[in-house]
N, C-alpha and C positions, 0 to 999 in steps of 0.2 A: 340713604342716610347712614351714620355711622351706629354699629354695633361693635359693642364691647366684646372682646371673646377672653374668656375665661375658664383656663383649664380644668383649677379649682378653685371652685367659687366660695368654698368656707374662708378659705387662708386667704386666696386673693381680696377679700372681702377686705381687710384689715390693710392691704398697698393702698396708700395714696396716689395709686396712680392705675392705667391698664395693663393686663401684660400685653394686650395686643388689640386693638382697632381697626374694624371692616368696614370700608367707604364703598355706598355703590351708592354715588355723586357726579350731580352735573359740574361742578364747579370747585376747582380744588386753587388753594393761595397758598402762596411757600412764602414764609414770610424770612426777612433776611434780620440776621442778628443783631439783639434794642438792646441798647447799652442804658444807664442813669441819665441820661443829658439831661436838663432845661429847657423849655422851651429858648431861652434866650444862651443856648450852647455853654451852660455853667456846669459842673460837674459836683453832686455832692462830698463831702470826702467818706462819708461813712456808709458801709455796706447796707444796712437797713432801710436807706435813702436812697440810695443807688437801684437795689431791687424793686423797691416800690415804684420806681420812678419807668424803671426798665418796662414791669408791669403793666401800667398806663402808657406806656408809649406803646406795647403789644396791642394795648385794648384801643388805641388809637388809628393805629394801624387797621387791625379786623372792623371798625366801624367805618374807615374808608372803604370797606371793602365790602360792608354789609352785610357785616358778620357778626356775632360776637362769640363771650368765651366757648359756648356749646358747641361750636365747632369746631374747636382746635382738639384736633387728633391725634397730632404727638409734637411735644416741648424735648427741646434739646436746651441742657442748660450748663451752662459755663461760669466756675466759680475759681478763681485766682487762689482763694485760701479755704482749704480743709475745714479752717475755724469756724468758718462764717456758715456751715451746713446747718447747725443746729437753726441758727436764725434764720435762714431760708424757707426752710419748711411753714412756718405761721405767715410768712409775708405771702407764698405762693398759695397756702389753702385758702389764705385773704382771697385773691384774686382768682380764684377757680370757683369754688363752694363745694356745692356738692362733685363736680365735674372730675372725670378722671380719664385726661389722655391719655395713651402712652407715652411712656417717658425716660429721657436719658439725662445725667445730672454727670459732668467731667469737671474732676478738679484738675486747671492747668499752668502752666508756669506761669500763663502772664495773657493780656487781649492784648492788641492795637497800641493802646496806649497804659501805660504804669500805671495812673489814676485808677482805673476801671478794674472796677471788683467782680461784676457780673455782666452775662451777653445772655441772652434768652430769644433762642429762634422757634419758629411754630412750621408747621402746615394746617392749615384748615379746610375744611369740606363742607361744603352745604347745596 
């Protein structure tokens, strides 16, 4: 199963995230990058919408796979605009709780398509 490793554990205590994660696992899932869609392929226009939705299609995803959030062990996450960091943060500890993968957050020029504010890829272990 995954363990958390943590250098220091007072400081580290206060990341919302791991600094690093040990899997000695039967089953590992790479999940490939959930953008906001719809079910019915609509795209919200606002970032807040968009992550939440990206989130549930994550959590869509690992339950095909019979899994859920506890075993995702490191988020890579892709954000279009700098601005939109602040509000990221409450939508993702929405969707984690107490849980804390490892974790990488890149602010980049742009995804796939202009629309898309967020892309959020996992690996999971169980």
């Amino acid at each position: 199963m995954a363990k958390r490793i943590s250098p220091n554990a007072r400081t580290d205590a206060l990341l919302p995230y791991s600094q690093a994660i040990m899997v000695e696992a039967s089953r590992t899932l790479y999940v490939s990058g959930q953008i906001g869609l719809n079910a019915d392929n609509t795209c919200p226009p606002d970032f807040e919408a968009q992550a939440t939705r990206a989130f549930a299609n994550l959590g869509g995803v690992l339950a095909a796979a019979g899994m859920d959030v506890e075993d995702i062990v490191k988020l890579t996450v892709f954000l279009t605009d700098g601005a939109d960091y602040a509000r990221f943060g409450p939508i993702r500890a929405a969707f984690l709780g107490e849980h804390k993968p490892a974790s990488t957050l890149l602010i980049v020029a742009g995804l796939a398509r202009p629309e898309w504010k967020v892309e959020i890829e996992a690996i999971a272990a169980g």
